[in-house]
Structure formats: structure tokens, C-alpha cells
C-alpha positions as CSV (number, residue, x, y, z in Angstrom):
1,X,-7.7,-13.5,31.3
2,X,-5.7,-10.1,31.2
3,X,-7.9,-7.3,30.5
4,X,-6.7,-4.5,27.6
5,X,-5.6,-2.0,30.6
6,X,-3.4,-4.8,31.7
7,X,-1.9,-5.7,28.4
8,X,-0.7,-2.2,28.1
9,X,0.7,-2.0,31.1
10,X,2.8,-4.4,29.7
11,X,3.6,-3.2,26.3
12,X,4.7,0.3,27.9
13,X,7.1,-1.4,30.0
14,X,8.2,-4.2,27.5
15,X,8.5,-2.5,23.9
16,X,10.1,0.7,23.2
17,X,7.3,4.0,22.4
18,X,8.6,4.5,18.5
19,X,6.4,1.6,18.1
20,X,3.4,3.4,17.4
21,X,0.2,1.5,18.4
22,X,-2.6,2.8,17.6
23,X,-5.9,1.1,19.3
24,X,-6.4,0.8,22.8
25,X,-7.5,-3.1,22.4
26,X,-6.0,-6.0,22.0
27,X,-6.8,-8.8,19.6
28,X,-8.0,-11.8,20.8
29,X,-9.6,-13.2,17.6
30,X,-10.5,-12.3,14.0
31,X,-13.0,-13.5,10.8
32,X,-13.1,-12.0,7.4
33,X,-14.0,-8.5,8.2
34,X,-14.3,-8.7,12.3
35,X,-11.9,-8.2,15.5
36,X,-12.8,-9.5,18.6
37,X,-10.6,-8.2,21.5
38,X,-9.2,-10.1,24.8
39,X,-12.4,-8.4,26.9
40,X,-14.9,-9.9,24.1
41,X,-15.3,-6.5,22.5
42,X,-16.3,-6.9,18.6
43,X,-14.8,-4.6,16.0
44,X,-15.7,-4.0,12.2
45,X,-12.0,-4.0,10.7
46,X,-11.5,-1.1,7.8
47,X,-7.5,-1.1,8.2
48,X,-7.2,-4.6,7.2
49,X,-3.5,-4.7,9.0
50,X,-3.2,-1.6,6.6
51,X,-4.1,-2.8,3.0
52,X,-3.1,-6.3,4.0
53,X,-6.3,-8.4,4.3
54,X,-8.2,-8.0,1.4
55,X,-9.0,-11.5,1.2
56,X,-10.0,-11.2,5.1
57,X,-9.0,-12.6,8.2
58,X,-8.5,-16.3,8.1
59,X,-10.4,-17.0,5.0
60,X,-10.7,-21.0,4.8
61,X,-8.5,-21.7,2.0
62,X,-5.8,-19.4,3.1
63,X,-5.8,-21.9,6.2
64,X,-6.0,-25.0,4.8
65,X,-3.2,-23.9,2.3
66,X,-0.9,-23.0,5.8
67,X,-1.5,-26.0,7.1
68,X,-1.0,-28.2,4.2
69,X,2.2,-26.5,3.8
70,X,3.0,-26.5,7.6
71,X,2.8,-30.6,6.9
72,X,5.3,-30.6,4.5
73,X,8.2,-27.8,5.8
74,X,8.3,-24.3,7.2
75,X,11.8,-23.7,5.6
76,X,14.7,-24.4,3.5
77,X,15.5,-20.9,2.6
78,X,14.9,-20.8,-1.0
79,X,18.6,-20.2,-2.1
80,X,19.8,-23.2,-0.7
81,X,17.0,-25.8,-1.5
82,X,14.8,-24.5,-3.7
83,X,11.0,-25.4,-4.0
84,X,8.5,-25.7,-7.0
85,X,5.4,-23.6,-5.2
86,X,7.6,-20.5,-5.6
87,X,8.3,-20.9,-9.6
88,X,4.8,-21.6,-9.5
89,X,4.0,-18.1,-8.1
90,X,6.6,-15.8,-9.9
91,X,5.0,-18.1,-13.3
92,X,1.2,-16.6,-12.1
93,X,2.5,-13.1,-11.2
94,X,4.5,-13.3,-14.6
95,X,1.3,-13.7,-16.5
96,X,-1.2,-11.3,-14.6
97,X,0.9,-8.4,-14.2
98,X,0.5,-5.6,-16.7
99,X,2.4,-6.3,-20.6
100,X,2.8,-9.2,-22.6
101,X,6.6,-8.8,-22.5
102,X,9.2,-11.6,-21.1
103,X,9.4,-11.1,-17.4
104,X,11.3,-12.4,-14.6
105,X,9.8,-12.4,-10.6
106,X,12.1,-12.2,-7.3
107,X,10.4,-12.8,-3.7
108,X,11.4,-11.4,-0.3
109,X,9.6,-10.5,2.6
110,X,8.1,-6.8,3.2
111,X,7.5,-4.0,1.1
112,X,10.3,-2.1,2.5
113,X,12.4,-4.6,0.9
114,X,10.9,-4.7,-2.1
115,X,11.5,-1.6,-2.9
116,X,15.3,-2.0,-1.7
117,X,15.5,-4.5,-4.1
118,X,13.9,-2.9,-6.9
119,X,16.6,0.2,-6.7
120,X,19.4,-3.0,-6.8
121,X,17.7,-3.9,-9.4
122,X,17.0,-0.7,-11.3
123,X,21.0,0.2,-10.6
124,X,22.6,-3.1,-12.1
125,X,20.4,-2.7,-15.2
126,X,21.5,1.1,-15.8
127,X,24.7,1.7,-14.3
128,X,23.3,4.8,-12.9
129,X,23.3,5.6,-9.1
130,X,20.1,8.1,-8.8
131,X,16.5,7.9,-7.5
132,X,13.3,10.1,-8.0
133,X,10.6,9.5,-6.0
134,X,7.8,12.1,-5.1
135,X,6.6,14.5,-1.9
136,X,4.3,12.3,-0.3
137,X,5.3,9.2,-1.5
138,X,6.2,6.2,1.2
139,X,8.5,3.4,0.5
140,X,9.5,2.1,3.8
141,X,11.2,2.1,6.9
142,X,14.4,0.9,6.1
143,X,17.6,3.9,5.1
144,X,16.9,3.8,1.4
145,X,12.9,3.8,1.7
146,X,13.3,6.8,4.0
147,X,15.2,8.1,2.1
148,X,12.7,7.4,-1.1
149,X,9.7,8.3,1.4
150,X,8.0,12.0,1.4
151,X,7.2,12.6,4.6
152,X,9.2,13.6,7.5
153,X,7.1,13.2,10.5
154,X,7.4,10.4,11.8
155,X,9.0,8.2,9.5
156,X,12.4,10.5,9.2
157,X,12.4,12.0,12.1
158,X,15.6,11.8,14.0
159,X,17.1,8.2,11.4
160,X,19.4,10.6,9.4
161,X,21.3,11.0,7.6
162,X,20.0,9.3,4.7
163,X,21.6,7.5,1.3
164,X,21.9,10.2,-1.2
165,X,21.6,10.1,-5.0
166,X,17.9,10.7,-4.1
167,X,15.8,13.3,-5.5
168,X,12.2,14.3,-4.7
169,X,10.1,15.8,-7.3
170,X,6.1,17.2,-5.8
171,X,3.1,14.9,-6.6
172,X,0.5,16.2,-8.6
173,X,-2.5,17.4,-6.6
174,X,-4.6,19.3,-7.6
175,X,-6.6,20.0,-3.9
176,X,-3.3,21.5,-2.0
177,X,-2.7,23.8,-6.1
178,X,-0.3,21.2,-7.8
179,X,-0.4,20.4,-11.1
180,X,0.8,17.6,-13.8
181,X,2.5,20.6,-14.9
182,X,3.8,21.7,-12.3
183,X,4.9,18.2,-11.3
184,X,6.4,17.8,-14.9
185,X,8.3,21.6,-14.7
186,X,9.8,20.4,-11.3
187,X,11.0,17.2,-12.5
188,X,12.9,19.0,-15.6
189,X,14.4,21.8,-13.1
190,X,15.6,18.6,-11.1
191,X,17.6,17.9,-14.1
192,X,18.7,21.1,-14.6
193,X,19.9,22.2,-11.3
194,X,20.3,19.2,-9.2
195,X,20.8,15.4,-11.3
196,X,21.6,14.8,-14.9
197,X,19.1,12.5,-16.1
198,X,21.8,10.1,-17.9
199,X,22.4,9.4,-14.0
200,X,19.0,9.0,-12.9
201,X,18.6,4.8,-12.6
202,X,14.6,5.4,-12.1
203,X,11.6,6.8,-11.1
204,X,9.4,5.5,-8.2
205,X,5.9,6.2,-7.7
206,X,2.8,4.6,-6.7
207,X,-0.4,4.9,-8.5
208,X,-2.2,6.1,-6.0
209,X,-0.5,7.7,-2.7
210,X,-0.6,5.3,0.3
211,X,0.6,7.0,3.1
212,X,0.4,10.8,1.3
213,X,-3.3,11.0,1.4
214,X,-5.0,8.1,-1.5
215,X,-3.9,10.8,-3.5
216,X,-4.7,8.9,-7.7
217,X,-1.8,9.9,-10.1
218,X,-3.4,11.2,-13.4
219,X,-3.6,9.4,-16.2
220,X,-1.7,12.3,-18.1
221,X,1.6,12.3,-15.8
222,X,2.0,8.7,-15.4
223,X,1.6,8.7,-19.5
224,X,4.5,11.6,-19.4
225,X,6.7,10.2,-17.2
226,X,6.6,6.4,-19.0
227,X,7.2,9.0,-22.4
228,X,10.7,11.0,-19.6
229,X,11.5,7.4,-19.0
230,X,11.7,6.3,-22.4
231,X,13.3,9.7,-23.6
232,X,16.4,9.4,-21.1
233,X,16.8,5.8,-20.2
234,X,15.5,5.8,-17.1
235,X,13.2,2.9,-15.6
236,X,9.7,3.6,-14.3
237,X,9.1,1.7,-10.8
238,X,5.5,1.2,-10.2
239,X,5.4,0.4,-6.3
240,X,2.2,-1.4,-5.9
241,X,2.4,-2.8,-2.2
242,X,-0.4,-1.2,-1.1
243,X,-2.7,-0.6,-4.6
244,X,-2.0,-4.6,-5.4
245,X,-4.1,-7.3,-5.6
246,X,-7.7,-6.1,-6.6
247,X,-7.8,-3.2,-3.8
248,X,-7.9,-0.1,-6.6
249,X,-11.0,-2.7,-8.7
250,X,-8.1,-3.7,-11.1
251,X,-6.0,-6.5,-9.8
252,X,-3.1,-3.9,-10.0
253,X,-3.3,-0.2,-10.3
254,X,-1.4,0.5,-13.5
255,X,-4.1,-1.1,-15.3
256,X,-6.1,2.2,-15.1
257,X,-3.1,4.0,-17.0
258,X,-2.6,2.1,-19.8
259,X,1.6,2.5,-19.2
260,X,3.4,-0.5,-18.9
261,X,6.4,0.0,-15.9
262,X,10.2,-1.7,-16.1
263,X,9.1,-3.1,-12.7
264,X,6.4,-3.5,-9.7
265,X,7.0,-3.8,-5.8
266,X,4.1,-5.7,-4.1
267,X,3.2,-7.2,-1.0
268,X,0.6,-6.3,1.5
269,X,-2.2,-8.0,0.2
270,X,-0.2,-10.6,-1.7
271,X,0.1,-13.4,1.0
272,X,-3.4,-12.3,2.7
273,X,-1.4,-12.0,6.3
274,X,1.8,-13.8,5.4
275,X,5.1,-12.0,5.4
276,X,5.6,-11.8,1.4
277,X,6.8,-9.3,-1.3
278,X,7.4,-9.4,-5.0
279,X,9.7,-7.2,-7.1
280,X,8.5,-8.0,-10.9
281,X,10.0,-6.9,-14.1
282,X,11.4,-7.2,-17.4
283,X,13.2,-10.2,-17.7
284,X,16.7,-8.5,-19.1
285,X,16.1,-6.1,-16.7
286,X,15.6,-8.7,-13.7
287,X,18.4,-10.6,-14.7
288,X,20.7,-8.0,-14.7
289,X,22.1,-8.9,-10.9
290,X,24.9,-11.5,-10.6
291,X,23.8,-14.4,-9.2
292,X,23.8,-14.4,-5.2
293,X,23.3,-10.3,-5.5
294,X,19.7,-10.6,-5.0
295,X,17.6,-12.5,-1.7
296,X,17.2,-13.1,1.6
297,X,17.1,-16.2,4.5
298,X,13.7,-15.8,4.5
299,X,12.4,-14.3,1.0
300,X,9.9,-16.7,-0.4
301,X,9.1,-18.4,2.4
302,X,7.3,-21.8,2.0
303,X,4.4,-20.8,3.8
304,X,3.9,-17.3,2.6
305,X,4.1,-18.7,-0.9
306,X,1.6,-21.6,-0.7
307,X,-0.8,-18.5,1.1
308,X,-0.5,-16.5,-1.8
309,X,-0.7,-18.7,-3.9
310,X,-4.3,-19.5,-2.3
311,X,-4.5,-15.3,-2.4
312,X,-4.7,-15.5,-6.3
313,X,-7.5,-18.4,-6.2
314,X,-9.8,-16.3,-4.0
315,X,-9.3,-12.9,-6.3
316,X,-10.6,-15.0,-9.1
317,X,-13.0,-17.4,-7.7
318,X,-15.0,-14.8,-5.5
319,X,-14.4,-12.3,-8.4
320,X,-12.9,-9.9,-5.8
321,X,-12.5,-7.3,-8.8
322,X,-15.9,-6.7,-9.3
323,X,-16.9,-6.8,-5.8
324,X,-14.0,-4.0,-5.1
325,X,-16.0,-1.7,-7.3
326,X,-19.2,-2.5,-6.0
327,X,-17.9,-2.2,-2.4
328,X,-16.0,1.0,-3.2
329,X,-19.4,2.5,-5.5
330,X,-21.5,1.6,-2.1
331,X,-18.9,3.5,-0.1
332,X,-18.9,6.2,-2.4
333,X,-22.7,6.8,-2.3
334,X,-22.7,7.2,1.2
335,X,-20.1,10.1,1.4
336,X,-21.6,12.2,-1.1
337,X,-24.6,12.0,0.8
338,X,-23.3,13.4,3.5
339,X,-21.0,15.7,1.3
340,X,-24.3,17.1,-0.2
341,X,-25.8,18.0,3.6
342,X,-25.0,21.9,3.6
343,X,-24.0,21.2,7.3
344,X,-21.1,19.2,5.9
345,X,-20.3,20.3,2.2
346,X,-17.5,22.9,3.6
347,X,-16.2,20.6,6.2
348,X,-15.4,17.6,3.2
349,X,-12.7,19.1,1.2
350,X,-12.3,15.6,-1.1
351,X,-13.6,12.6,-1.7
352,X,-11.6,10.2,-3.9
353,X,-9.5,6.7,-4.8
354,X,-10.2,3.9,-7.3
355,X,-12.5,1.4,-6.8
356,X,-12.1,0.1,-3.2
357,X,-9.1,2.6,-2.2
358,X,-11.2,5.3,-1.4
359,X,-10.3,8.5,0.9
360,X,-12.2,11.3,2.6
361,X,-10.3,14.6,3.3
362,X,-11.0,16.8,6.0
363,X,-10.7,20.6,6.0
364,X,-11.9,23.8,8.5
365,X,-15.0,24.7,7.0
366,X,-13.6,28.7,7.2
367,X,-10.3,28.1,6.4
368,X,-10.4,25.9,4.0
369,X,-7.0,24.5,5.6
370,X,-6.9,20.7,6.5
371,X,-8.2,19.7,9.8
372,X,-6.2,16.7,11.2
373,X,-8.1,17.5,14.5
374,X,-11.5,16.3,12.8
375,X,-10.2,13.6,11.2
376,X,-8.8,12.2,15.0
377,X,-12.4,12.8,15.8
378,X,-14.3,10.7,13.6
379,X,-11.3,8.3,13.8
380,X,-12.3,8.3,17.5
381,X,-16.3,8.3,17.3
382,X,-15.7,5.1,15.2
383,X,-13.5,3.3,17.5
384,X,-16.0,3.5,20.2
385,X,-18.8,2.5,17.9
386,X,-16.6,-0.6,17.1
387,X,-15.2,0.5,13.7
388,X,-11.7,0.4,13.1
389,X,-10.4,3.5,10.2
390,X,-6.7,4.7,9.5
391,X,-6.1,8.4,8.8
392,X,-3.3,9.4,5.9
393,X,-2.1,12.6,4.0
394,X,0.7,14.6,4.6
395,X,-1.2,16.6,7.1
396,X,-3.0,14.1,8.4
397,X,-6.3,14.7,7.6
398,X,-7.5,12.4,5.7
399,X,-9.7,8.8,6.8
400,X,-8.8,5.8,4.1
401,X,-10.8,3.2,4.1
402,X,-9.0,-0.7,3.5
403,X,-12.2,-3.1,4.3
404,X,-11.3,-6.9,3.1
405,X,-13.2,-7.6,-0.1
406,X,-15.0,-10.5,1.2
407,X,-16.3,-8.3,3.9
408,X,-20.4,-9.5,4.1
409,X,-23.0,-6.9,2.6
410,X,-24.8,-6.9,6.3
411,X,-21.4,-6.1,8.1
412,X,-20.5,-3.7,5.1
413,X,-24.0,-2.2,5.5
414,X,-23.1,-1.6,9.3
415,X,-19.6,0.1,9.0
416,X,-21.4,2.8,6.7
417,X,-24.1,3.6,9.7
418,X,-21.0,4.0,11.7
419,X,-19.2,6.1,9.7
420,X,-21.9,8.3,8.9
421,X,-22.5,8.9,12.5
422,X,-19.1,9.7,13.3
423,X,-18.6,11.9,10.5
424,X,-21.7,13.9,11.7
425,X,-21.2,13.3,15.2
């Protein structure tokens, strides 16, 4: 058996260094909420492949739908022989996403192109070339989600230059002194000094900040920008790969807002491990590629589909909704305990998410500036404990926690002793 030491080794030689890796360990084995390494080393897991698990590692009926599927075919890409498992799908996600309105579902295979898809999409429909997204925001690794993503380092360092018609208007946060108005005022200087809005195709944002921090858009400014939208013809993109899917305690995150968007990206957490996105939407507004314009060999994959198609059963059936909010209220509990320790009160500048997409944010307790050197720290204290976290944020001092749902009350119970220790070191 090759030991972790020997297995990087041969990474560093094999696989070039701007594939980041961030643990030390390799996986050997996983269940549900655990990681065992190739030394026999257990670890609690609250990355989840980053917002990808929350129905677990290997739950059973993810397998058995794999391997019922695996029985039948692996592939016929879905443009060329077609199969009934993925109208089945884009029929389920038609019905449970947000509005009662006709709409239309497209599969492909990662988030990144998703999102691509989405701005096809969003283009054909208008006729307009233009994109706003937001600082913080990340859409992907490909040219256009670069391009779309706000935050140089690393994901733009060094790829450009990128494909233009794209404008960045600043999120709202209120933490680092930004307001809905001020988010608002930006976006209508962006249309007086830099992009007529009878160009602008759509607006991109997610509901709450992946990447940028868990950072929750207010209610108010996703209620003014469906009201810009409407006002100027543009279409409101809700990218949901990482909110999706029960994570946020609805099974999508525009359910808190009350705003119904044109269309949703999803993904992650869709296929519970398999390689699978969704662009949703408006049925006129989906159709409005020629046929052929939209796809990919392997979008919709027959064994992707029939996982997420076990995905939705297990959201329903285990009632992974309400055992988001419980998880994420348990969570929450235990940080404002330590919040309320004088010792740590100045060192916790935010606590915050929806339901089970919670974040902690770090700062100097002096300063008051964010301290990404912290956050390394208790990212570090918990890996040696044998919890796995991911930091976020723009300046990379924040610790987001993505747990699976099904994660067991006594392992849950044990990642929060963990945490707590590292936190307080």
C-alpha cells in the first residue's frame, strides 16, 4: 500500500501545480459524512467535494440507481439517441423549481457550463451581447465564467484576456461598508458611463456568495433587481450550483426572496457525485436557441441522470429540508457561543448563511481587518483533529461549512467539539 507521502510524490511529478490540492491525504474510502485515507486515517468531511454531497458519500440508493443504470448503458450521448430518464428529470426540476410558469430544462455537465449555457441562452432570447455579474461572484473556470467571476486571485490570474461585453457591479455587504444602495447606485452608473441597459442580455448572481465569502443577497436588492430587470428587458440569472438542492433549508435559494428568475444554473449537489448540471428557465425563453445550438457529448449522461434522479427521492424522503435547518440551527448555536466568549467576540467579525450554508468570518481583533492567517489556522487545527473545512471570501478569511445533510447527529455532534477547539486553539 503506498503511503500519503508517496502518493504525492507522485502527483508533484505527474500533474501540473495549478491544480491546487488542498489536503495532504489521500482518499482511500468514504460513507455519508466520513473519509478514510490510504494510511487508515478517518476524517469528518465538511467540504462535501465543495457543496457537492449533500446527500453524502455513497448513500445506498444513489448506488443501486448507478448500477441499475450501469446494467442498462453508460452512453448514447443524449442528442443522438435520446433516453426517457432524462425527460423524466427536466419534468421534476420543471415542477420544483421556483414559479408556476411553463418551463423548459437543458442538462450538461459542470457548473461552469451551465452558466456558459445560460449566457447562450440569455443572448438568443434578447438579442443583446452584455453580462452583469457582481465583485465576488464565481461562475467558473472556463473564459466566459472568468470572465463573469469576481475574484482575481487565483482563478484570473495570468488566463487573460477575457470575453468582453462583461460588466461587474459590487455585491451588497454590509461587513466590508457596502450597501443595497450602493450596489443599486453602481449598477445605474454602469449604465450611464459604461453599457446601455437595452444591451445588457442579463444579470447573474447567486443568492448567496459561494466562493466570495457565503455572503446572503438581501431580500431588498434581489426584489430591485427582478423590478431593473423587468424595467429594461433584461433577464435575471439565478446561478444556484452551489445554494441548490436543500443546502440553504429551501430546496433552492430563491425561495427565501419571493422573485421568480428567467433562469437557474445548478449542479453540485444535483447528481450527489455525478458529473451533472441543469440550466432551467422559461420555456419561450429556453427555446429560443436553434436546434443543435445547445448540448454537449456528454450532457445528461445516463448515469448522472438516473443519480439525480435518486438525489430528488432522498431530499424528500429523508426530509433533507428540515434537517438542513436543524443542522445549520445546531451549527449556529455553537458559534455564538464562542462568539459571546469576550476572548473571541473581537476576533469573529460575522457569522452568517441560510439554513445549512453557514460561514464564519475572521478578523484581527485590533484591526478590525480580515485575518486569512487565522482562518489557515483553524483550517489547520481541524485537519489534524480529522475535520475537513474550506475557507472563502475575497480575502480569504472566512471557514464555510458544506456537511452532507444525512451526516449522523453523533458524527455532527463530533465535528462541533472539533471546531470549537480549533477555533479556540
Amino acid at each position: 500500500m503506498s503511503t500519503n507521502q508517496e502518493w504525492k510524490a507522485r502527483k508533484d511529478a505527474a500533474t501540473p501545480r495549478g491544480v491546487g490540492v488542498m489536503c495532504n491525504f489521500y482518499a482511500e474510502r468514504a460513507e455519508n459524512a466520513e473519509i478514510w485515507d490510504v494510511e487508515g486515517k478517518r476524517y469528518i468531511d465538511f467540504a462535501s467535494g465543495i457543496a457537492v454531497l449533500n446527500t453524502g458519500h455513497r448513500h445506498p440508493k444513489i448506488v443501486t440507481a448507478i448500477t441499475e443504470q450501469l446494467e442498462r448503458f453508460t452512453h448514447t450521448a443524449y442528442q443522438i439517441v435520446p433516453y426517457g430518464s432524462y425527460v423524466t428529470l427536466a419534468e421534476k426540476i420543471n415542477r420544483l423549481t421556483p414559479g408556476d410558469h411553463p418551463k423548459k430544462t437543458a442538462f450538461f455537465t459542470t457548473g461552469a457550463e451551465a452558466v456558459e449555457n445560460a449566457v447562450k441562452i440569455a443572448r438568443a432570447a434578447t438579442g443583446r451581447p452584455a453580462i452583469i455579474a457582481f465583485s465576488g461572484a464565481f461562475h467558473g473556470r472556463t473564459m466566459m465564467g472568468m470572465a463573469l467571476t469576481g475574484k482575481v486571485d487565483p482563478y484570473k490570474l495570468g488566463f487573460g484576456p477575457f470575453p468582453g461585453n462583461v460588466y461587474h457591479a459590487p455585491f451588497p455587504n454590509t461587513l466590508h461598508g457596502v450597501s443595497v444602495d450602493d450596489s443599486l447606485r453602481a449598477l445605474q452608473m454602469l449604465f450611464k458611463a459604461d453599457v446601455d441597459p437595452k444591451r445588457v442580455a442579463a444579470i447573474i448572481l447567486e443568492p448567496i456568495q459561494g466562493e466570495g465569502g457565503f455572503c446572503v443577497a438581501p431580500v431588498a436588492f434581489m426584489q430591485a433587481l427582478r423590478t431593473l430587470c423587468d424595467q429594461h428587458g433584461i433577464l435575471l440569472i439565478a446561478d444556484e450550483v452551489q445554494t441548490g438542492f436543500a443546502r440553504t433549508g429551501k430546496l433552492f435559494a430563491m425561495e427565501h426572496y419571493g422573485v421568480i428568475p428567467d433562469l437557474m444554473t445548478m449542479a453540485k449537489s444535483l447528481a450527489g457525485g455525478m458529473p451533472l448540471s441543469a440550466v432551467c428557465g422559461k420555456a419561450e425563453i429556453m427555446d429560443a436557441p436553434s436546434p443543435g445550438g445547445l448540448g454537449g457529448t456528454y450532457a445528461g449522461n445516463a448515469l448522472a441522470v438516473a443519480s439525480a434522479l435518486a438525489v430528488l427521492d432522498i431530499i424528500d424522503s429523508e426530509q433533507l429540508i428540515e434537517r438542513a435547518n436543524q443542522l445549520g440551527q445546531q451549527l449556529q448555536e455553537r458559534l455564538q457561543t464562542i462568539k459571546s466568549d469576550p476572548e473571541y467576540a473581537a476576533r469573529i467579525a460575522e457569522i452568517r448563511g441560510l439554513g445549512a450554508m453557514l460561514a464564519i468570518e475572521f478578523q484581527h481583533p485590533e484591526s478590525g481587518k480580515p485575518d486569512p492567517d487565522f482562518t489557515k489556522k483553524v483550517q489547520a487545527k481541524a485537519l489534524e483533529k480529522g475535520l475537513l473545512l474550506l475557507s472563502c471570501g475575497v480575502y480569504g478569511n472566512v471557514i464555510r461549512f458544506l456537511f452532507p445533510l444525512t451526516i449522523s447527529d453523533a458524527v455532527m455532534a463530533e465535528a462541533l467539539g472539533i471546531l470549537d477547539a480549533a477555533i479556540r486553539g
